[in-house]
Structures are given as C-alpha cells and as structure tokens.
N, C-alpha and C positions, 0 to 999 in steps of 0.2 A: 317470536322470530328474533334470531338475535343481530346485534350487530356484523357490518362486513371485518373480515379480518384483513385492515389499513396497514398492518406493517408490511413493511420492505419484505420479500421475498428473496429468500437467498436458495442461489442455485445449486443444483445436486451436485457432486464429486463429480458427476460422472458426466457431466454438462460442460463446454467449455463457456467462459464468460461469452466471447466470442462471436457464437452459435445465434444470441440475443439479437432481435433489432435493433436498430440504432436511430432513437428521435433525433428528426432534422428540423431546425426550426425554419421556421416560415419566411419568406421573402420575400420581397419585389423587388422584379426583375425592371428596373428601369428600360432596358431595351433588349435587342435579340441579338450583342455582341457574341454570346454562349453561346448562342443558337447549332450551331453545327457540332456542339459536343456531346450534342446526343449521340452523333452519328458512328459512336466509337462500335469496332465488330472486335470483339474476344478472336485474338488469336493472330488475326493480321498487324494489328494495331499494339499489343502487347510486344511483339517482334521487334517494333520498330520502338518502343520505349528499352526496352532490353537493350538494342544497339545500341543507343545514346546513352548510355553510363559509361563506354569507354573502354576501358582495360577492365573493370569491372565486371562481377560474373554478373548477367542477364537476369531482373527480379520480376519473379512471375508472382503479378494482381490478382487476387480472388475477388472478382468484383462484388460478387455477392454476401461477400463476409465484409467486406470493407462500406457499402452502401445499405446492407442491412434491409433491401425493401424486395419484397416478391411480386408475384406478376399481378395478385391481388390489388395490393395498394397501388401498385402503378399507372394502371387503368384511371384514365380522365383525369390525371394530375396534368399539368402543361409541364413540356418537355423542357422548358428550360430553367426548370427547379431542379433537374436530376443532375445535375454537373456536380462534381466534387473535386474537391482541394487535397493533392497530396502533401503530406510532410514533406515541407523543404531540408528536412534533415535527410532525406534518404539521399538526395543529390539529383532527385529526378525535377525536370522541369517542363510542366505541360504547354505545350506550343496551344497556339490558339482554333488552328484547325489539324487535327492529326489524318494525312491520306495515307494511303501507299504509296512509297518511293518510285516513283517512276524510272529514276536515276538522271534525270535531264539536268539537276541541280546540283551543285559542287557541294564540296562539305558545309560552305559557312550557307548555305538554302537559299546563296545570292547568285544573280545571274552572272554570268561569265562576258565580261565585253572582250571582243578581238580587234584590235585595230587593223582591219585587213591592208594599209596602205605598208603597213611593214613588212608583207611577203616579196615584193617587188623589189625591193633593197637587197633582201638576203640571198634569189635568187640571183641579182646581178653583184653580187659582191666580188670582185676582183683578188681579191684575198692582200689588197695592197698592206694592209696594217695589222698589226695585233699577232694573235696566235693563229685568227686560221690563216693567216699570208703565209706563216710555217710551216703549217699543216699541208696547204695544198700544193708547196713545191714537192713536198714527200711522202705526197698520198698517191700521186698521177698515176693514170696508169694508158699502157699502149693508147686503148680505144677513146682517150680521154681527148685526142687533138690529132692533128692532120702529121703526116709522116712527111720526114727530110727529104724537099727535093734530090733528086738524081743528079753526080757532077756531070759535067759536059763530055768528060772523058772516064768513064767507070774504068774502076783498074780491076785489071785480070785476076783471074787465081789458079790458081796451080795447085794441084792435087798428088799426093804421092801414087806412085803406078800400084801400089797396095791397097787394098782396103785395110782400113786400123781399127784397131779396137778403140772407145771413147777414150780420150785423155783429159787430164786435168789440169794439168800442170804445164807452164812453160818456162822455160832458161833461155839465155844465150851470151855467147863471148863474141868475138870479133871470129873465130872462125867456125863456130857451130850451133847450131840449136838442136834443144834435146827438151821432148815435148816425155810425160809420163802415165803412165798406164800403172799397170801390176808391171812393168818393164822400163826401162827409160828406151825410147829412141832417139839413137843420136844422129842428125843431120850433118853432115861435112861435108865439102866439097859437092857432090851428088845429091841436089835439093830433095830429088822427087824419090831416092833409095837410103833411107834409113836402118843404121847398125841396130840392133838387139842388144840389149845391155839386161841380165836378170839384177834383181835389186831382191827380193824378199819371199815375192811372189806374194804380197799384199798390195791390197789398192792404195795408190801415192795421193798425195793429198798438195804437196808442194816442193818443189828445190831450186838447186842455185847452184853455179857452176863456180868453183874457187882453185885455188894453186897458182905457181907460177905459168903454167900455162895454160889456166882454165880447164885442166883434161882430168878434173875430180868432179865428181857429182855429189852432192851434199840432199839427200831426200827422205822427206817425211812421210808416213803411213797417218790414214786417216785414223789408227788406233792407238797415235801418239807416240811411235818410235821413230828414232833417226837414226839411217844410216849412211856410208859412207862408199863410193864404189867409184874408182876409176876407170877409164873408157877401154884400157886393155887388162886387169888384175882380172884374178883366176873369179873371187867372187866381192862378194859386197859384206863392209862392217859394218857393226849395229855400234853407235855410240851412244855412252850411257853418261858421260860426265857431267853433260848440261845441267843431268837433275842435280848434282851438288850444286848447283847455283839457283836454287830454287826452292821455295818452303812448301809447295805442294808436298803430301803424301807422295811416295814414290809409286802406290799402288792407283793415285790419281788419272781417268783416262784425258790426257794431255791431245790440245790442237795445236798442230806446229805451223806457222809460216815466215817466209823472209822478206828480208827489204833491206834497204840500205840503197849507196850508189856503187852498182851490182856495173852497169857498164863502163863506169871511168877506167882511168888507168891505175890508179890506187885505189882497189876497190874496198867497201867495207860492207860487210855482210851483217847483219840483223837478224838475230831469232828471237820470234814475237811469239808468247805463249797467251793462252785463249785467257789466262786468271790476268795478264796485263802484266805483267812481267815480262825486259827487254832483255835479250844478251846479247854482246854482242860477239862474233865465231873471229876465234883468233886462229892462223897455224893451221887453218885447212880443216878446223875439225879438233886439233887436237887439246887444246881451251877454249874456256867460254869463259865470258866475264860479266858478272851482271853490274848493269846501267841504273841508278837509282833516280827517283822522279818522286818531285810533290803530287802523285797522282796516278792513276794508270792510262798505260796506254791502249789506244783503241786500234789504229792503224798506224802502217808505215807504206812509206810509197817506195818503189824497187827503182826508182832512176836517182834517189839522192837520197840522203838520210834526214828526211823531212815527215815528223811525228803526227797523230794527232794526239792530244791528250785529255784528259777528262778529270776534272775536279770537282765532287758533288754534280750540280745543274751545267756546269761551263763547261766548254769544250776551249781547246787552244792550240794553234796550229806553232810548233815548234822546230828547229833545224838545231841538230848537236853537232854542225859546222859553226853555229852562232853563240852568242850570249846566251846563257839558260831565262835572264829574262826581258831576250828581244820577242818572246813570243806572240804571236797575232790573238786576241781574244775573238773568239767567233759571235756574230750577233746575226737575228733575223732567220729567212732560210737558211742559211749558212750552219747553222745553227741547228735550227731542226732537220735536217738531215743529218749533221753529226751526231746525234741524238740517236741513230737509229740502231738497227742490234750489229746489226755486222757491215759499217760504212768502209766504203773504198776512197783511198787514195795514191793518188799519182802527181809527178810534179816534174815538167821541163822548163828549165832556165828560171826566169823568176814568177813562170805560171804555177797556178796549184788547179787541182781537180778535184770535185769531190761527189761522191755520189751516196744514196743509201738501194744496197743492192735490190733488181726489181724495179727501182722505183727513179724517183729523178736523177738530172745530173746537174752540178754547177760546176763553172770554172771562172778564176779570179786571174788578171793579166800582174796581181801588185803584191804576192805572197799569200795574198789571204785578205786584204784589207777588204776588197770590193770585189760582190762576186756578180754573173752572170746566170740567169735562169737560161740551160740550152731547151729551145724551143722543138721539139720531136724527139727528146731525149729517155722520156718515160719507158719505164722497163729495161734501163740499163741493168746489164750481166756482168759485164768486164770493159775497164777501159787501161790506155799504155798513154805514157805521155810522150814525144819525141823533138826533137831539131831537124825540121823536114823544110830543107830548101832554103836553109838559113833562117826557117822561123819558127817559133814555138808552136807546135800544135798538139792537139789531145785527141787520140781517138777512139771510137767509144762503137760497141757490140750491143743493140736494145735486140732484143728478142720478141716476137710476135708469137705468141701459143697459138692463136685459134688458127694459123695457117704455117706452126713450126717452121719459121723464117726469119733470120736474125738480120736486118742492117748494118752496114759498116757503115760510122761515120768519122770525119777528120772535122776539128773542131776549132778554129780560132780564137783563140781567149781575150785577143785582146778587143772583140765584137759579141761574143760568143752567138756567132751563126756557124752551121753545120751544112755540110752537104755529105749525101749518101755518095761512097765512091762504091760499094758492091753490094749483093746481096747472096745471101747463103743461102739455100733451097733444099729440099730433098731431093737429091736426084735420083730417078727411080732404077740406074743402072748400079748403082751403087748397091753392096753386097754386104757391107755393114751388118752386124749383128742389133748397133744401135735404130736403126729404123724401125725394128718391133719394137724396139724400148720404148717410143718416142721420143720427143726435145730432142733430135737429129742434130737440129742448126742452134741449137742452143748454147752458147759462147760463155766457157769458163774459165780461160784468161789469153790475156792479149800480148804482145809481146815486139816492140820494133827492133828488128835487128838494120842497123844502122849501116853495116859493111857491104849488105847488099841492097840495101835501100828497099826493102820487102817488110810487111805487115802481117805474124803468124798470127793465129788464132789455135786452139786446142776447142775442142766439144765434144759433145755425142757422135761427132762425125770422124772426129779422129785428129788428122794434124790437116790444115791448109792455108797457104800464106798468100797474099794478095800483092802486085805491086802492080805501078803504073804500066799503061798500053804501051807497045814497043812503036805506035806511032806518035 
C-alpha cells in the first residue's frame, strides 16, 4: 500500500478556481451583535445593497461562490459564524441589520423631526416682510377677500341704443369719444348714437385721437400695424414709418400701444412697442421719433407722460416732463407688481397707480415714493386716472369670472379706500354676440372723459359710460 499523494492539487482548465470551497477559520463569537445577518434573503436584500452604490451600476452577489459552503456543511454550525466581510474596496458597506425599505426613513436612515409649532406662523403670516409680502400683493385673486362696499349714491350708466360688437380700445378729446372694434365708433355730441368709421377691417388693439382738432384717429391692429384715419376722409392709412425707428426685423409681429398726456392742451402722444422701445408720434402720424433710455420701458400712463422702467431686477417710475434722474426707484410691493408681464399704469396730478393685470392694484398719493395696497381691488382689468371734484382719484374695473360681473371702483390715493360706484352685469335683454362668447362684463379699458364728467368703459359688452345720479 503505498503512500497518499500530499501534493497540492491543481485544478482542471476546465474548472474555475472559484467553483472551490473556501476554508473559514474558526471564531468566537463574543456575542450576538451579528445575530440578524443571517437573516439576509437573496433577491430582496441584494436590491437594496445595489441601490446604495449610488450612480453606480447595481453589483449582483453570488452568495454561494463568495461563502463557498453548501447546505451540507451548514447544518448544526451556529448561525452566527456564517456572516461574511465584503471588500471595502468595492465601495459597498454592510449596515448592521439589512430589512426591506419600508420607506418611512429619509435618505440619511434618520428620523425626520417636524417642529409642528412653525405651521401656525406661516399660516397667519401677513405677508408684512420679505418676498412673500410681494408675492401676495400680486398673487390675490377676486375670491381672496370680501368686495368694495357700494357708494351711498351708485352712478348710472348709460348704454348706446345699439347693441355693439366687443371693443377694446378707448380715446377721447374734449369733444368725442371713440371706443374700437374691427371699426372705430365715434361718440360726439349724441352719447348714446355712435358714427361708424372703417379702419381696416382688422381687430384694433389700441388708439389715440391727435390733430389740431383731435378729429384723426391714430389705431393699432392686434397684428401690429398702424393706421391713420380721419372722422370724415374717404378711407383709413396704414403708416409704415415708425418701423425706421426701430431695430426690430420689419417681418417682426409688433404690439402697439399709446400713452403720453393724451388730455392736456399740448398733448404728447407715446408709441410703446411690446420689445420696449418708446417713440414718440410727432405731426399727427407723420414722424416718429425714437426716445432713448438706460433700460426698457414697461408701461406708460395716457393722462401724462409718466414711464415705468425696467433695469435688470429694478423697476423705476420716471416723467420725461422731469430730470432723467429724478426717477422713483420702486421697492417692496410696489415692486413686485412692476415685475409682472404686462403692468398697468395710470397717473393724476401727483398720484400714480399701479397695477399687475388680473391681479392687485396699488396707488401712491407722492409719485411713487409710498404706495397703498387697495383693499377689494384683486382682479383688476383696467384702471383711468382723473381730477374728479377737484381731487385726484383713480378708478379701477376688477372683474369677477365666476359670475361674469365687473365693479366699478373710484379710488382715493391719498387713503387708498375704494368705494364701488356700479356694477356691470349681464343683462339678459341685451343682443350682443359677446354673451355667447362670455367675459360679457369684462373691462378692457377705461377712459374719464372730463368735459362731461362721465366714466367710459369698452368690453365684451361693447361701449358704456357711467356718471353720477341726476339727484
């Protein structure tokens, strides 16, 4: 019998090393800290070691080529010799007890404290300070607060004996108003029976009456052209010159609107292009002359040539009757409503108004220095600014959707309290095309003509102007 053959055994080609058991040396186990890692299950458990590498693809464990021991050997061993150490080089690191994620735990597997006494603050937060005090003057909305008392004396309104098609647009001189459709209609003399005037036979988007005696019409098309049309000439001219005053492409689709002080006795007319570019309309139309500015402009108000203007973050409320830099710097709400995409502004005597369309209104009795939050003013559409009774006031169209019903308010800036003087309604005798359209009473600009002491409005309803009770 001869001896055993002691040498090292080497394995076939066809064998991987691998394939081999793997001797564990022997240990004691001081206690049963391990204890639970027996309890690893192939598949659930492997999942959640995958996730934790991160950006890393997911390394799937062969347990049984890595531990080396079959179901034989494992029988009556105590389980807490079967734990194994991975290579720290692979980046993985075994937790001490591996379950299923339940997901109740954040990423870092610590609990999440809430300090619940901090929900009480943010719901009563006032918006007095910071960003959202900006935010919430020109986020409001109708349903957000209780609506403008009723004045003691609501004023009338007066209706053209016509049904009219929607308008958008309003003008006026000392002795007409001329509200625009696809048509201008001009008011004179006979409030309630408006002349016909063709213009293009496109939808008007805005104008402004100029000449020596106010009896031209100057009107934009919401597809960026302007034309020219007097209240008796055979038809209307398309003026093309403004674009030489402008770097827009000519093929550019242009938003035209005005402003300037449109009612004084030397009036100066403003044409405000949507890229922020000002001209200002010399000659009735027949130059333009462009306005240059550290900045663009956002709006201009139609009772005086009072700017806003925008530089980076800053807005500034500016008058090219002043210094170029007597300008108000805007802060606070004031602020963030100038910020918004298409703000309005209006200004009488040394009030200013300012609103972001839809949304709040403010008005400042000192240029702009200090403004006022008007209180029921959420959902403004249009406001005019006027000299009513020797004193500054602003007033201002909010709109109610869920019951298509606009309020009239007249606003005092030097308090900024409001009272409703009317309300717009559907009225269901009305023959309007716009009442299938909806937004009936929906106000898109306002307009004080001063010679009759009447408040017009333009909407879906057509043309209707307001003035006080004849008692």
């Amino acid at each position: 019998m001869g001896l055993p053959d002691l040498r090292p055994q080497v394995p076939d080609d066809e064998e991987s090393y691998y394939d081999l058991p793997i001797e564990l040396d022997q240990f004691e186990d001081g206690g049963n800290d391990d204890q639970e890692a027996t309890d690893l299950i192939v598949g659930e458990e492997i999942d959640v070691l995958g996730e934790s590498v991160g950006d890393n693809e997911p390394i799937e464990l062969d347990l049984g080529t890595i531990i080396g021991i079959d179901d034989g050997r494992t029988e009556g061993e105590d389980d807490s010799d079967s734990g194994f150490e991975v290579d720290p080089a692979v980046g993985l690191t075994v937790p001490e007890a591996l379950t299923p994620d339940d997901g109740t735990e954040g990423l870092e597997d610590g609990s999440i404290t809430v300090d619940e006494s901090k929900f009480p603050a943010l719901e009563m937060d006032d918006g007095s300070e910071g960003i959202a005090a900006e935010r919430e003057i020109s986020l409001g909305t109708a349903s957000d607060e209780a609506r403008v008392p009723m004045a003691a004396r609501p004023w009338q309104a007066l209706h053209p004996v016509a049904a009219l098609e929607a308008c958008t647009a309003l003008a006026s001189s000392t002795d007409a108003v001329v509200a625009g459709s696809s048509d201008l209609l001009w008011f004179r003399g006979e409030w309630s029976k408006p002349l016909r005037v063709a213009v293009d036979g496109s939808a008007l988007s805005d104008l402004v009456l100029v000449g020596a005696d106010r009896d031209i019409a100057l009107a934009s098309t919401q597809s960026g052209q302007l034309f020219r049309r007097a209240r008796f000439a055979s038809q209307a001219e398309q003026l093309t010159r403004f674009r030489e005053q402008i770097r827009t492409p000519h093929a550019a689709r242009l938003q035209l609107s005005f402003g300037g002080a449109l009612a004084a006795d030397e009036t100066r007319v403003l044409l405000l292009l949507n890229d922020g570019t000002l001209l200002e309309v010399l000659d009735a139309g027949d130059r333009f002359e462009r306005l240059e500015f550290d900045g663009k402009v956002l709006a201009v108000a139609r009772e005086s040539t009072t700017i806003l203007l925008a530089r980076e973050r800053s807005r500034t409320l500016l008058s090219l009757e002043g210094s170029p830099d007597a300008g108000i710097l805007l802060h606070g709400p004031a602020l963030a409503v100038a910020q918004s995409t298409a703000p309005l502004l209006a200004s009488a005597g040394n009030s200013v108004a300012l609103a972001e369309r839809g949304r709040a209104l403010l008005v400042s009795p000192d240029r702009g220095q200090t403004f006022w939050r008007v209180a029921g003013s959420a959902s403004t559409t249009a406001i005019a600014g006027a000299l009513f009774a020797g004193s500054e006031r602003f007033f201002a169209a909010v709109y109610r959707e869920t019951s298509d019903q606009s309020d009239i308010l007249v606003i005092d800036p030097t308090s900024g309290v409001a009272e409703c003087i009317a309300h717009l309604n559907v009225d269901a005798e009305q023959s309007s095309d716009a009442i299938e359209r909806g937004e009936w009473a929906k106000v898109s600009a306002l307009s004080w003509h001063a010679a009759s002491g009447r408040l017009w409005a333009s909407g879906g309803f057509g043309v209707v102007s307001f003035g006080p009770s004849a008692d």
